[in-house]
C-alpha positions as CSV (number, residue, x, y, z in Angstrom):
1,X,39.2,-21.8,-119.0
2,X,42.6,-19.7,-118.2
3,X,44.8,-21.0,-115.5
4,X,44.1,-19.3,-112.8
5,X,46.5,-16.7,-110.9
6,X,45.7,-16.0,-107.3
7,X,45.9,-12.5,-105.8
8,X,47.3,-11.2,-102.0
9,X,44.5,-12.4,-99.6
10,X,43.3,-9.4,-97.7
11,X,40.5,-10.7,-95.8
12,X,39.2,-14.7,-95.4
13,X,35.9,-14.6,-96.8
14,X,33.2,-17.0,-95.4
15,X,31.4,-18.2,-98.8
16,X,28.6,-20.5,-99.8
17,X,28.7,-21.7,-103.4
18,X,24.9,-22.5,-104.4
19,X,24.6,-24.7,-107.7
20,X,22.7,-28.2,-108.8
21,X,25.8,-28.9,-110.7
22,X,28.5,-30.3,-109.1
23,X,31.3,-29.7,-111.2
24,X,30.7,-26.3,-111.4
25,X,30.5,-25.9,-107.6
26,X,34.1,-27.9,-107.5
27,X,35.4,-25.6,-110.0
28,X,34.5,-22.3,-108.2
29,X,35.4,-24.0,-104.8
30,X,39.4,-24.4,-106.5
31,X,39.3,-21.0,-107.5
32,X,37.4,-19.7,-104.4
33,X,40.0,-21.5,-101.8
34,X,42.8,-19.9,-104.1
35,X,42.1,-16.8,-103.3
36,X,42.2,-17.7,-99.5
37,X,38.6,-18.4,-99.1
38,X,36.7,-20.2,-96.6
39,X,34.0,-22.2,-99.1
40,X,31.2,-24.6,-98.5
41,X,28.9,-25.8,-100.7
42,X,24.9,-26.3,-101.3
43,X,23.2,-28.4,-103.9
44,X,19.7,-26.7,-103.8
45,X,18.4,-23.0,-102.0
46,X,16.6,-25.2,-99.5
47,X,20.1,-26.7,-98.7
48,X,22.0,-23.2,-98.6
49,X,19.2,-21.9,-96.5
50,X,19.6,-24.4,-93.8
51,X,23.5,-24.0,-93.7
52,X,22.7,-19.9,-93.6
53,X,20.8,-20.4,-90.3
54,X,23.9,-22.3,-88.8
55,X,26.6,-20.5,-90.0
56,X,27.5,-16.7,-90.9
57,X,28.7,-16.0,-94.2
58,X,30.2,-12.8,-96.3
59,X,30.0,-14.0,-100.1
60,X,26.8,-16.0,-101.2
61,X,27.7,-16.7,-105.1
62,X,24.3,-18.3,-106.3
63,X,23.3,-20.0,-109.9
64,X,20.0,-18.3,-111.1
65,X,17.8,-21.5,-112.6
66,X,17.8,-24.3,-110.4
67,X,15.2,-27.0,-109.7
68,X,12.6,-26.3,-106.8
69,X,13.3,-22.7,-105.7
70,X,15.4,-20.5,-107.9
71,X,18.2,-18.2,-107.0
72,X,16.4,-15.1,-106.8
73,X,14.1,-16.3,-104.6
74,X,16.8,-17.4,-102.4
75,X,18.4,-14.1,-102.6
76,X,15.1,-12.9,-101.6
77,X,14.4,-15.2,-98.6
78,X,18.1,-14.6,-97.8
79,X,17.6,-10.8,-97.5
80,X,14.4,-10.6,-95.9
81,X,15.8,-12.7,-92.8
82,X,19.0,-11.0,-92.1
83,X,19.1,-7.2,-90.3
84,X,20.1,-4.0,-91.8
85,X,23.4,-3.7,-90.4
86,X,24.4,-7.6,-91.3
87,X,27.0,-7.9,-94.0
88,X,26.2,-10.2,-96.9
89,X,27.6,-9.7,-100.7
90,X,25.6,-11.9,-103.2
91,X,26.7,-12.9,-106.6
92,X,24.7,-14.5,-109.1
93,X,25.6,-17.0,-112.2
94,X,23.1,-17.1,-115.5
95,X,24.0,-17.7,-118.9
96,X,21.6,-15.5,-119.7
97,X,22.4,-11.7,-120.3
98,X,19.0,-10.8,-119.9
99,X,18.3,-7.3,-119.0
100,X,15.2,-8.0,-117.2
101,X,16.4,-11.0,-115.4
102,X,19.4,-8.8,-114.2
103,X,16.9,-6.1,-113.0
104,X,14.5,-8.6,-111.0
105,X,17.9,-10.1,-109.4
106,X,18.8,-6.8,-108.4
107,X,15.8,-5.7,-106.9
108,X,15.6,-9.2,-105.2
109,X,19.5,-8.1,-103.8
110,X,21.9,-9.3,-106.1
111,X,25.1,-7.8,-105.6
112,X,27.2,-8.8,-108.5
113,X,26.6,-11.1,-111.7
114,X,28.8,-13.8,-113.2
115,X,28.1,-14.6,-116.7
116,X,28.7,-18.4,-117.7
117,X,31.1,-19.6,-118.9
118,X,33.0,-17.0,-115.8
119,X,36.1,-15.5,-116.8
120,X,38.9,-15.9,-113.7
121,X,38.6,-12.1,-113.6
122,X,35.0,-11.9,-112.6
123,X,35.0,-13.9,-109.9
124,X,38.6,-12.3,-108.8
125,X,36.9,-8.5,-109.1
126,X,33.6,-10.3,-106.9
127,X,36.1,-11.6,-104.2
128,X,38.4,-8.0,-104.2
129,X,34.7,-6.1,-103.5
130,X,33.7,-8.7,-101.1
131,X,36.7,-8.1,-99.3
132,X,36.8,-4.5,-99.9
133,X,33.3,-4.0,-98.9
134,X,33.5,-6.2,-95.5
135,X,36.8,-4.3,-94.4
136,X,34.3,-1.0,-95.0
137,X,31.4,-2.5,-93.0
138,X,33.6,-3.8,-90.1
139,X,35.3,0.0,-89.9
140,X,31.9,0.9,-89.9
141,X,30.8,-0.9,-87.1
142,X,33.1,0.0,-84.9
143,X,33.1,3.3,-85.9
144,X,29.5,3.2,-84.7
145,X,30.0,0.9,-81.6
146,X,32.7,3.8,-80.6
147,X,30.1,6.6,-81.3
148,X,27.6,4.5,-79.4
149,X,29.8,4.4,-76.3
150,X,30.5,8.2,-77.0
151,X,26.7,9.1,-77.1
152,X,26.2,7.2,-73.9
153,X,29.1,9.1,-72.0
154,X,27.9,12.2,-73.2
155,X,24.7,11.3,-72.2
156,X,25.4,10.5,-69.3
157,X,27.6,13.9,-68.9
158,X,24.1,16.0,-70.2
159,X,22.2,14.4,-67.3
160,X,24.8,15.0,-64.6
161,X,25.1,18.8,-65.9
162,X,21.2,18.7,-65.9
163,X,21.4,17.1,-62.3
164,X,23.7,19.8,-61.8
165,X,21.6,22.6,-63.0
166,X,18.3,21.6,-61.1
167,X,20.3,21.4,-57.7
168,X,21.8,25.6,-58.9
169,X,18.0,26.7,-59.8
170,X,16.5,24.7,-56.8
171,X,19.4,26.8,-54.8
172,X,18.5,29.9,-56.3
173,X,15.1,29.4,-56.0
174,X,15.9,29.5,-51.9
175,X,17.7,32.2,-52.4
176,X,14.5,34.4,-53.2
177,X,12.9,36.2,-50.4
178,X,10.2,34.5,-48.3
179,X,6.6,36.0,-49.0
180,X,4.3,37.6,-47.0
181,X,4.3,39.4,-43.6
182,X,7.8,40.0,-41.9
183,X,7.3,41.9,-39.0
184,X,5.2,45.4,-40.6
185,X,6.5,44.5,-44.1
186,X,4.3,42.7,-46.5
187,X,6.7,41.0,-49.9
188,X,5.8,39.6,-53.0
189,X,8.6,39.0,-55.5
190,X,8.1,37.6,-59.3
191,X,11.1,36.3,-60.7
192,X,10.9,34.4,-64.2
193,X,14.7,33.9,-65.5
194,X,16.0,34.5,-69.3
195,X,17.6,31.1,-69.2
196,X,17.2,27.8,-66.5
197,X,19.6,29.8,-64.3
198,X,19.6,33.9,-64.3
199,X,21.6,36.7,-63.5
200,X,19.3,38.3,-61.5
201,X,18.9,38.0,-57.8
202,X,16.3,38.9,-55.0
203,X,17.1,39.6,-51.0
204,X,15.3,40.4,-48.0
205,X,16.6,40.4,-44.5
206,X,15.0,41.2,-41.5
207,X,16.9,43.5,-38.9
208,X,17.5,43.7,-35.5
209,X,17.3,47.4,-35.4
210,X,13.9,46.9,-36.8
211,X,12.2,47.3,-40.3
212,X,14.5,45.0,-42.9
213,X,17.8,45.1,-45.2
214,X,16.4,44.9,-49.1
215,X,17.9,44.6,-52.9
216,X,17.6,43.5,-56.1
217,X,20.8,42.9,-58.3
218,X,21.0,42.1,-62.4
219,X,24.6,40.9,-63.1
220,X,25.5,41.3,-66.4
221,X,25.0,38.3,-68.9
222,X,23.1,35.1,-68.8
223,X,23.5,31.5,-67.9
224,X,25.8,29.7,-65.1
225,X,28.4,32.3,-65.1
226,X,25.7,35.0,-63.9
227,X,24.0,33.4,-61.7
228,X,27.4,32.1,-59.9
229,X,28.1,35.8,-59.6
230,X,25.0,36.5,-58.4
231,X,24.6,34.0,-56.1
232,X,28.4,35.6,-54.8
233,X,26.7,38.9,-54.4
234,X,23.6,37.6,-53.1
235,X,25.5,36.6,-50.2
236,X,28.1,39.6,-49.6
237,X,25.9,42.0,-49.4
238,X,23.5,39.9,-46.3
239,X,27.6,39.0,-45.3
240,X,28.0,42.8,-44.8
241,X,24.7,43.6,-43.4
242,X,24.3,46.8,-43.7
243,X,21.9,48.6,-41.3
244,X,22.7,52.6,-41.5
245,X,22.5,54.5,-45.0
246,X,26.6,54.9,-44.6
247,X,26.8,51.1,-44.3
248,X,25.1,50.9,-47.9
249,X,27.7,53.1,-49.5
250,X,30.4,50.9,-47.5
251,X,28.7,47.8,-48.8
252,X,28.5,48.7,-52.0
253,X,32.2,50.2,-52.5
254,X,33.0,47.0,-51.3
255,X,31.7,45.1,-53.9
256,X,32.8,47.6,-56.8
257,X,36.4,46.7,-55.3
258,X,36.1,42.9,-55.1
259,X,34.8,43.1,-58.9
260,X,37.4,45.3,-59.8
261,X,40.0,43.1,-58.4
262,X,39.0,40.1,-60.3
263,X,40.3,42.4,-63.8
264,X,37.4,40.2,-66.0
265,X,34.4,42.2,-67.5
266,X,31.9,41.2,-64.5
267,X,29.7,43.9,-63.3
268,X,26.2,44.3,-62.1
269,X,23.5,46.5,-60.9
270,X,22.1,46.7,-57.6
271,X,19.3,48.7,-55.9
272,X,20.1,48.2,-52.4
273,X,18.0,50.0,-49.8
274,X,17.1,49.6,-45.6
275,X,13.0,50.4,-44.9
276,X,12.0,51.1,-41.4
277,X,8.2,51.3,-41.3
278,X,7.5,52.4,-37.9
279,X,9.7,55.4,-39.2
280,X,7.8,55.8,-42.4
281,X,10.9,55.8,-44.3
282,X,12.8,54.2,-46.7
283,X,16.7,54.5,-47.2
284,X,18.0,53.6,-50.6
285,X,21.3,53.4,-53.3
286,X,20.8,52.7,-57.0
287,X,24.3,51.6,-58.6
288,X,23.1,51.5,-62.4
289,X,19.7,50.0,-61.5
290,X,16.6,51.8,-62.6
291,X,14.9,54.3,-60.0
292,X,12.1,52.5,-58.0
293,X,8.2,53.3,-58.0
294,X,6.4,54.0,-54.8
295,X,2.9,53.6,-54.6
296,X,0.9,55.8,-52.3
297,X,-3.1,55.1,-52.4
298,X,-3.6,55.9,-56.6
299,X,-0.9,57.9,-56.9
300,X,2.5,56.3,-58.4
301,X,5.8,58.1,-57.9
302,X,9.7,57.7,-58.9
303,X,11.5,58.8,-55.8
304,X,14.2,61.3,-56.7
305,X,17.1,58.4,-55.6
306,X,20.1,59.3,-56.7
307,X,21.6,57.4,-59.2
308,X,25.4,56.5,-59.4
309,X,27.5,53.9,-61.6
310,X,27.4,50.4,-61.8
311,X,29.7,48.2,-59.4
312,X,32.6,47.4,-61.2
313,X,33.0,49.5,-63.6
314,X,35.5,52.2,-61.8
315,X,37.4,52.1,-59.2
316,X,36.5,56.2,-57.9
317,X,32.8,55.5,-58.1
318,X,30.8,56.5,-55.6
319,X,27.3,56.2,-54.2
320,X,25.4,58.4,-52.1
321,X,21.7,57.2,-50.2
322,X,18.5,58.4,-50.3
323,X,15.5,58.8,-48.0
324,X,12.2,59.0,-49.5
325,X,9.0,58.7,-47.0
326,X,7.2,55.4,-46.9
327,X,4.0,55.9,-45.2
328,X,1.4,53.2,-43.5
329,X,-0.4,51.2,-46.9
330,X,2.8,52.9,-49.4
331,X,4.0,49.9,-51.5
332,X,7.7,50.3,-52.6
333,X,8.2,48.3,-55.9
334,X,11.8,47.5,-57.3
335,X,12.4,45.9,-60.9
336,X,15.2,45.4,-63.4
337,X,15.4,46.4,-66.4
338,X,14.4,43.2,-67.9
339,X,10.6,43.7,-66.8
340,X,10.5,47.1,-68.8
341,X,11.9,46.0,-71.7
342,X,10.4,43.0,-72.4
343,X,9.4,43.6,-76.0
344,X,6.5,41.5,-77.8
345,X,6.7,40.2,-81.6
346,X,6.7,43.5,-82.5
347,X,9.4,45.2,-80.7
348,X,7.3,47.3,-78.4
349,X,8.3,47.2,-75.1
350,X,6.8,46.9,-71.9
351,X,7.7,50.0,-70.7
352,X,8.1,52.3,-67.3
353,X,4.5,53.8,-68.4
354,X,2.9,50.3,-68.3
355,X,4.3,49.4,-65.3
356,X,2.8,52.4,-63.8
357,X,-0.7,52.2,-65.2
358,X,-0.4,47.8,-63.7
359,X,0.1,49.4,-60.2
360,X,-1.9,51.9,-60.1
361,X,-4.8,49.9,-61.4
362,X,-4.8,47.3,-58.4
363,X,-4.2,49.8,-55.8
364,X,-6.6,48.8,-53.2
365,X,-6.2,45.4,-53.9
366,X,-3.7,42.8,-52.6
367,X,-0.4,42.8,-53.5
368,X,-0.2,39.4,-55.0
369,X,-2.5,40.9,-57.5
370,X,-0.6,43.5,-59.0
371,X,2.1,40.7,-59.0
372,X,-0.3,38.6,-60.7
373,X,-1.6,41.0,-63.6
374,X,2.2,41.9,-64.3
375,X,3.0,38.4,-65.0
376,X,0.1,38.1,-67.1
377,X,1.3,41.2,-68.8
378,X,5.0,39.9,-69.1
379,X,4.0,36.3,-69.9
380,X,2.0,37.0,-73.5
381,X,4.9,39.6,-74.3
382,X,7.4,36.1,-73.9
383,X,8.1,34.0,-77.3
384,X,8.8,30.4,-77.7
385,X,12.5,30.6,-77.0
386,X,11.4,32.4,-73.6
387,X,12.1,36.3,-71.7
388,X,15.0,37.8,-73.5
389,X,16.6,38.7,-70.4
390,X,15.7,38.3,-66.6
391,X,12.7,39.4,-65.1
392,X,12.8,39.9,-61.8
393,X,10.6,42.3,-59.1
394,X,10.3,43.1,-56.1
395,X,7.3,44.6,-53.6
396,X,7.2,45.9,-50.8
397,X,4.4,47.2,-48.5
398,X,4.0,48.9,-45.3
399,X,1.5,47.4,-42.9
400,X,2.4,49.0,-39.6
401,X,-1.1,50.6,-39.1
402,X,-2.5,47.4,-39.8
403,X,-0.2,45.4,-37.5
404,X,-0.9,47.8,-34.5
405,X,-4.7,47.9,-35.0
406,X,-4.4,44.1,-34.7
């Protein structure tokens, strides 16, 4: 045998040296501690499995053909107890340079083979992978330790912004007006946002004057960004309570100003109106939001509102209201455009002419179910991923003849 010529230790291997025959055990073990290794020794697989269960180890260098149990079968016991993500390199000694010996030792585990007599080299290339191999699988655990702690935090960081997101919908969801009877007003609303939180917003607020302060804005986009501008104009517009058809224009130049000033790309649409049912009237300003229906017994109708711009898209825009009659049993219904283009699979959508015909087929009947056959309507139009923008509606019905009877 060569003398032997140790190399730079990199990494202090733990190894067990498996053999029946002493003198070949001492002879690896010389080697083995040259190279900086930690070695101990076993005189049968029995033996070596009993010192594997009390001690870790990173280089298991095994004789094939030994009495009792042979050193595939240790290899194979050895594997089948440890986990997964353990580190163990095995190396196996025959004299034999058997094909299908080396393929059953492989399939049993076997790393690496050393062919008696070893040359120095051999065992010197099985110590360099050993080493090489358990640097690779320590980076590697603590490159997934790290990402473990990562996931966690940004687990936990998913259910705080989910926290988050149920306390903004739960808000928004108070936000929507109240239903049923208000003074002579009957309201039903349907409001089924493109994503958890939407753009879209709903208002009704009764007035001391009498009748009530209405609207329905879209905001442009999706998401948290909308609806935090929504919920902003939700709230300036019942701020500025407007109770005259003037104080709607005011209101509304307002707004276009406050967007304006901002200098982003924000702007929304917003059908803003004041009804007064022991009047029989309905006052009303459409800023880029479509025209609303009125309902009178089976007749459907678009009041000619006027329509003006969008607030905040120009700073000259202007707005001008309009009064429209609303007569005992009329129902008033306001929608965004999300409700009439809601397409199905095959692009067709919803439509103004649709939403017409769902009124006009449950006049007579309550409120709730017009509500209730549009949402059918909307609902098998609506694919897996959900609305592709918000859908949000608003009704309103005068009940003052009923009111007074009672």
């Amino acid at each position: 045998m060569q003398t032997f010529q140790s190399s730079p230790v990199r990494y202090h291997l733990e190894v067990l040296v498996v053999d029946d025959d002493d003198l070949m055990s001492d002879v690896l073990t010389v080697h083995l501690e040259a190279l900086g290794c930690n070695v101990a020794c076993a005189a049968s697989a029995e033996e070596a499995l009993a010192l594997l269960a009390r001690k870790p180890v990173d280089l298991l260098v095994t004789d094939w053909q030994m009495p009792g149990m042979d050193g595939i079968e240790l290899v194979r016991h050895v594997r089948a107890g440890r986990s997964e993500d353990s580190y163990l390199h095995v190396v196996m000694m025959t004299a034999r340079n058997d094909e299908v010996v080396i393929r059953r030792a492989m399939e049993a585990g076997v790393d690496d083979f050393f062919f008696k007599p070893f040359e120095q080299v051999q065992l010197e290339l099985a110590v360099q992978s050993a080493q090489r191999n358990r640097l690779l699988h320590r980076r590697l655990q603590r490159r997934n330790s790290l990402l473990e702690v990562a996931h966690r935090r940004t687990r936990e960081a998913l259910d705080r912004v989910r926290a988050d997101l149920d306390a903004a919908t739960a808000l928004h969801a108070r936000l929507l007006p109240a239903e049923g009877l208000v003074g002579a007003l009957n309201f039903r609303h349907l409001y089924r946002p493109a994503a958890m939180l939407g753009g879209d917003s709903i208002g009704v607020s009764p007035l001391r004057e009498g009748g009530a302060l209405f609207f329905l804005i879209d905001v442009r986009g999706h998401g948290v960004p909308a609806a935090l501008d929504s919920f902003h104009l939700h709230h300036r517009i019942k701020q500025l309570r407007p109770k005259s058809p003037d104080d709607l224009v005011l209101s509304l130049e307002s707004i276009n100003r406050e967007i304006l000033d901002r200098g982003d790309d924000s702007y929304a649409t917003i059908a803003c109106g004041i009804v007064r049912p022991e009047r029989e009237e309905c006052w009303m300003v459409c800023a880029g939001h479509p025209r609303p229906l009125i309902a009178v017994g089976n007749e459907v109708l678009t009041p000619e509102v006027e329509y003006g711009m969008a607030v905040g898209w120009f700073d000259n825009a202007s707005w001008k209201p309009t009064r429209f009659a609303f007569p005992p049993g009329a129902r008033l219904v306001l929608y965004s455009d999300g409700v009439t283009e809601c397409s199905n699979s095959a692009g067709e959508q919803f439509g103004v002419e649709r939403l017409v015909r769902t009124l006009a087929s449950n006049a007579g009947k309550r409120i709730r179910d017009f509500v209730g056959a549009l949402e059918l309507g909307l609902l098998a139009r609506r694919s897996s991923a959900g609305f592709e923008d918000d859908i949000s509606l608003l009704v309103i019905e005068n009940k003052i003849l009923e009111i007074q009877s009672a």
